[in-house]
C-alpha positions in Angstrom: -64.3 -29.3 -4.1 -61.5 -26.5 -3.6 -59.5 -28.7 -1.6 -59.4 -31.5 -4.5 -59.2 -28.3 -7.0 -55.6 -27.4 -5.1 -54.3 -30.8 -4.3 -55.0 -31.5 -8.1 -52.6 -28.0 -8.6 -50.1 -29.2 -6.4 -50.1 -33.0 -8.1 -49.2 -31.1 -11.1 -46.8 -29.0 -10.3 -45.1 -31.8 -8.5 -45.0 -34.3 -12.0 -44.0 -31.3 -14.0 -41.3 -30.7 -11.6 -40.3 -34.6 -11.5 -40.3 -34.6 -15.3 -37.9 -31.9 -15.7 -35.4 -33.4 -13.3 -35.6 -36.3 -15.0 -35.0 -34.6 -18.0 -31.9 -33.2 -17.3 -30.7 -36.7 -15.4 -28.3 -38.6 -17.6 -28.2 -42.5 -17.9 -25.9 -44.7 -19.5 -26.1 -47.7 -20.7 -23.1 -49.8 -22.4 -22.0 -52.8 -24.5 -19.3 -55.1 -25.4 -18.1 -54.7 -22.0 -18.1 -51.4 -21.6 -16.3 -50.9 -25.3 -19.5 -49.3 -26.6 -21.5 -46.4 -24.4 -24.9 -44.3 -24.9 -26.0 -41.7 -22.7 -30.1 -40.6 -22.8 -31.9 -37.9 -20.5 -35.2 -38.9 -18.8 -37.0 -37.6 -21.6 -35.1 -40.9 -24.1 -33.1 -38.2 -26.0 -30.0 -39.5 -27.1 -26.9 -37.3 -25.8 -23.9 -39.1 -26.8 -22.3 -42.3 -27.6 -18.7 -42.9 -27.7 -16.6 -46.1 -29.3 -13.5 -47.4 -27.8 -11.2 -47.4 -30.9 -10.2 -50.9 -30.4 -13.7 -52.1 -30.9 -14.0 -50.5 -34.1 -13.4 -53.4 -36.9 -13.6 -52.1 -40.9 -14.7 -55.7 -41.9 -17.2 -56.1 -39.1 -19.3 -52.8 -38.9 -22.2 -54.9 -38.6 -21.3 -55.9 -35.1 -20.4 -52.6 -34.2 -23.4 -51.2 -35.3 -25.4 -54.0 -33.0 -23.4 -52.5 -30.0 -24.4 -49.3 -30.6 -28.1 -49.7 -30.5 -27.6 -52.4 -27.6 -25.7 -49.6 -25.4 -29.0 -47.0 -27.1 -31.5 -49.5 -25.7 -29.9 -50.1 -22.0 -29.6 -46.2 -21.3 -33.0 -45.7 -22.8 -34.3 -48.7 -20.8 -32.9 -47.4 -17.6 -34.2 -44.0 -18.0 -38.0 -45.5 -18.7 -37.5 -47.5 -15.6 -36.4 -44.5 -13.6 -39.3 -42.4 -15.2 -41.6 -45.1 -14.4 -40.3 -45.8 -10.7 -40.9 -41.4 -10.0 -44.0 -40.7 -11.3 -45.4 -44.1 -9.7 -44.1 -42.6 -6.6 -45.8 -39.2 -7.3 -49.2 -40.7 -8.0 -49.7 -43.9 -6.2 -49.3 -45.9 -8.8 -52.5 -44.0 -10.8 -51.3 -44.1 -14.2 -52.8 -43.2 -17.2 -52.9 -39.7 -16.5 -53.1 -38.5 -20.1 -50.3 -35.8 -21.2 -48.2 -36.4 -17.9 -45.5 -38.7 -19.4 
């Protein structure tokens, strides 16, 4: 039982450690080619987007506005994936483990 006990520890300590690198790993994701950027952290916090100033349009916010959450979505998308794809790799593909992710 002590030998599950510590490799239960050391399963821990390694998805705590995978979740803070992934928290401080930066993804971006972009839109109308590349006009239109977001950048997220592992955790899907939102750490910048920037607007090429040709894209911007006064009497077509509206589609700016859609290339702003499309750009959101990709970096956010990527950064689930990536999440996904490490703690897969840390547990054998065991998921469910509640309070981990």
């Amino acid at each position: 039982m002590d030998k599950l006990y510590k490799q239960a520890q050391r399963m821990q300590a390694e998805l705590t450690l995978a979740q803070e690198e992934l928290e401080k790993t930066v993804f971006e994701g972009a839109s109308g080619g590349g006009m239109v950027k977001a950048k997220v952290n592992g955790q899907g916090d939102v750490l910048a987007v920037s607007v090429s100033p040709e894209v911007v349009d006064p009497n077509d916010v509206e589609m700016l506005e859609d290339m702003i959450i499309s750009a959101i979505k990709e970096a956010m998308r990527l950064s689930r994936e990536a999440s996904a794809k490490r703690m897969n790799s840390l547990t054998g593909g065991f998921g469910g483990f509640p309070g981990l992710m």
